[in-house]
C-alpha positions as a Markdown table, in Angstrom:
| # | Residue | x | y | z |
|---|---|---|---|---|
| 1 | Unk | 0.0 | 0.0 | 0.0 |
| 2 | Unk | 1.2 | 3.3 | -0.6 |
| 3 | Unk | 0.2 | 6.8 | 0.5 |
| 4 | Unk | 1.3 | 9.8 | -1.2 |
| 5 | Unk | 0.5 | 14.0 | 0.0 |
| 6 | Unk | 0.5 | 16.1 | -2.9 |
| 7 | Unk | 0.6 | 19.9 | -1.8 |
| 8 | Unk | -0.3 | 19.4 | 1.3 |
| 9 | Unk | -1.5 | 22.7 | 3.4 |
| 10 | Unk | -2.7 | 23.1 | 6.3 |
| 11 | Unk | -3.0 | 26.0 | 8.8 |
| 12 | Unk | -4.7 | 26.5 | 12.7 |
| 13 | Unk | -6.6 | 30.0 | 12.3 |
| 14 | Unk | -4.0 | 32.3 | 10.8 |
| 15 | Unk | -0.7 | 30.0 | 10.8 |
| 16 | Unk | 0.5 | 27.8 | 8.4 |
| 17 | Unk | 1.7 | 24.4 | 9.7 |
| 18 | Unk | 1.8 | 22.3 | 6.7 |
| 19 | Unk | 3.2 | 24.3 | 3.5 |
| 20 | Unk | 3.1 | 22.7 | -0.2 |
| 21 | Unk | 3.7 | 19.0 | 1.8 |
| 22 | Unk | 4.6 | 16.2 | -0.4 |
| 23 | Unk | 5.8 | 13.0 | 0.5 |
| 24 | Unk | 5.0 | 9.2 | -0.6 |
| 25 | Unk | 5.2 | 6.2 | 2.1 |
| 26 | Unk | 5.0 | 2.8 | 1.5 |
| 27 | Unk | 4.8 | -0.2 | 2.9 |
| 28 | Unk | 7.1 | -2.8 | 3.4 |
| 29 | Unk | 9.8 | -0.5 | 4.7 |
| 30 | Unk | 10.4 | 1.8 | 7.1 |
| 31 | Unk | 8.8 | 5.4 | 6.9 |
| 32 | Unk | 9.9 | 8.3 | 9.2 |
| 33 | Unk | 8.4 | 11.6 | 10.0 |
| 34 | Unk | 11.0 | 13.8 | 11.9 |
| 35 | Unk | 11.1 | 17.1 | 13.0 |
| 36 | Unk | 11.4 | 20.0 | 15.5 |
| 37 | Unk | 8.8 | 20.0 | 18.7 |
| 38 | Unk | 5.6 | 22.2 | 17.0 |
| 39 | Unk | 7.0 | 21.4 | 13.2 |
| 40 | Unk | 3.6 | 19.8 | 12.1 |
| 41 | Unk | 4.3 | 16.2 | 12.3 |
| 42 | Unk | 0.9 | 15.0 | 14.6 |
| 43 | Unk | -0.9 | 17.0 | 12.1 |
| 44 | Unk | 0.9 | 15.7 | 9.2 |
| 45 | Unk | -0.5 | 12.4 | 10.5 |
| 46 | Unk | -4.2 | 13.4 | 11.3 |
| 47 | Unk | -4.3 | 14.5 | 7.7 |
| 48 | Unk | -3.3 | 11.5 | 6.3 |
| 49 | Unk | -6.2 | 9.4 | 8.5 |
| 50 | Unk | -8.7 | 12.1 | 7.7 |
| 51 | Unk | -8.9 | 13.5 | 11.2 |
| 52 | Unk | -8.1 | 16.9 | 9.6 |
| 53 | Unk | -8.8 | 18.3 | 6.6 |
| 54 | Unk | -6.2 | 20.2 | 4.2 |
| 55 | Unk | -7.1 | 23.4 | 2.9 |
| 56 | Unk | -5.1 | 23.0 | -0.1 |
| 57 | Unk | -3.9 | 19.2 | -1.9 |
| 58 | Unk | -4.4 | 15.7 | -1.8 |
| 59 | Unk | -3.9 | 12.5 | 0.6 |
| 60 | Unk | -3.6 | 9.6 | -1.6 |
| 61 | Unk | -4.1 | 6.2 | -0.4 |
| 62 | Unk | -3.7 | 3.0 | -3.0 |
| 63 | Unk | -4.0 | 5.9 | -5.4 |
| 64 | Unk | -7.7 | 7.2 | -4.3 |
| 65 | Unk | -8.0 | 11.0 | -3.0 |
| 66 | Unk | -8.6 | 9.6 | 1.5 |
| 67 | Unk | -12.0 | 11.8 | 1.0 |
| 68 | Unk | -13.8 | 8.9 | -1.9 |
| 69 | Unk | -13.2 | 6.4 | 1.0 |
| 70 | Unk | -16.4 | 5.5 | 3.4 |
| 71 | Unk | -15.3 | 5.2 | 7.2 |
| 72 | Unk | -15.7 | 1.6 | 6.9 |
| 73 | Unk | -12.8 | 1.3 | 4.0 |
| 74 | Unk | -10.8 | 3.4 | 6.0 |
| 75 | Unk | -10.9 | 2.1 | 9.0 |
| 76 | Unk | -9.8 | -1.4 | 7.0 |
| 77 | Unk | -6.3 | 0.7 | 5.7 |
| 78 | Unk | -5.7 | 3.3 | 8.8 |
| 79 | Unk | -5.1 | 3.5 | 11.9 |
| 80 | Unk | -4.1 | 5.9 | 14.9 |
| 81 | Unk | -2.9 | 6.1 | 17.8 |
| 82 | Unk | -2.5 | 9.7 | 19.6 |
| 83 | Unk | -0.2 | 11.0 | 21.4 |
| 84 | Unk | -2.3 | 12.2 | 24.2 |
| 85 | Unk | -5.5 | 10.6 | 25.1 |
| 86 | Unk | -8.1 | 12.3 | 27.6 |
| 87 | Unk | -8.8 | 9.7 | 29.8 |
| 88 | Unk | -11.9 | 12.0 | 31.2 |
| 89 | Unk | -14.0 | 11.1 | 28.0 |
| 90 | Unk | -12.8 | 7.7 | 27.4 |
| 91 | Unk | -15.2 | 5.0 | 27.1 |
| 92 | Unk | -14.1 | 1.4 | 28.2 |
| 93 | Unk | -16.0 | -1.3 | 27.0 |
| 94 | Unk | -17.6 | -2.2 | 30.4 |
| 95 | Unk | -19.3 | 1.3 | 29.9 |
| 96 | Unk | -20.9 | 0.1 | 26.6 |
């Protein structure tokens, strides 16, 4: 499977985090995301699951634009795992 960002922007109110992003992972190897504390790279990530929403280019996933999946398809090729959870809201499954 690959996954390929073309132009990637995104931005919190008035700053840019993510500037003309591209990139192109794929599996069966070893993909790093490095940079500076604040550089973008947890949003980088929620992009590419859909979490977020670029204001400008593409996430790519097998080829397909991530936004022509349903949930269902995605959930099948992505997942995440945050960095920070807030274990205040968290459901366990006894609670269900």
């Amino acid at each position: 499977m690959t996954v390929e960002l073309k132009e990637i922007n995104f931005r919190y109110r008035e700053r840019l985090i993510l500037k003309s992003v591209n990139a192109e992972f794929i599996s069966n190897g070893l993909n790093f995301i490095l940079g500076e504390n604040g550089s973008g790279k947890s949003t980088l990530l929620k992009c590419i699951c859909g979490l977020l929403t670029p204001e400008h280019g593409q996430v790519l996933i097998k080829g397909m634009d991530i936004r022509g999946y349903s949930l269902k398809e995605k959930s099948r090729l992505i997942s995440y795992t945050p960095q920070y959870i807030n274990f205040e809201k968290a459901i366990i499954a006894f609670d269900l």
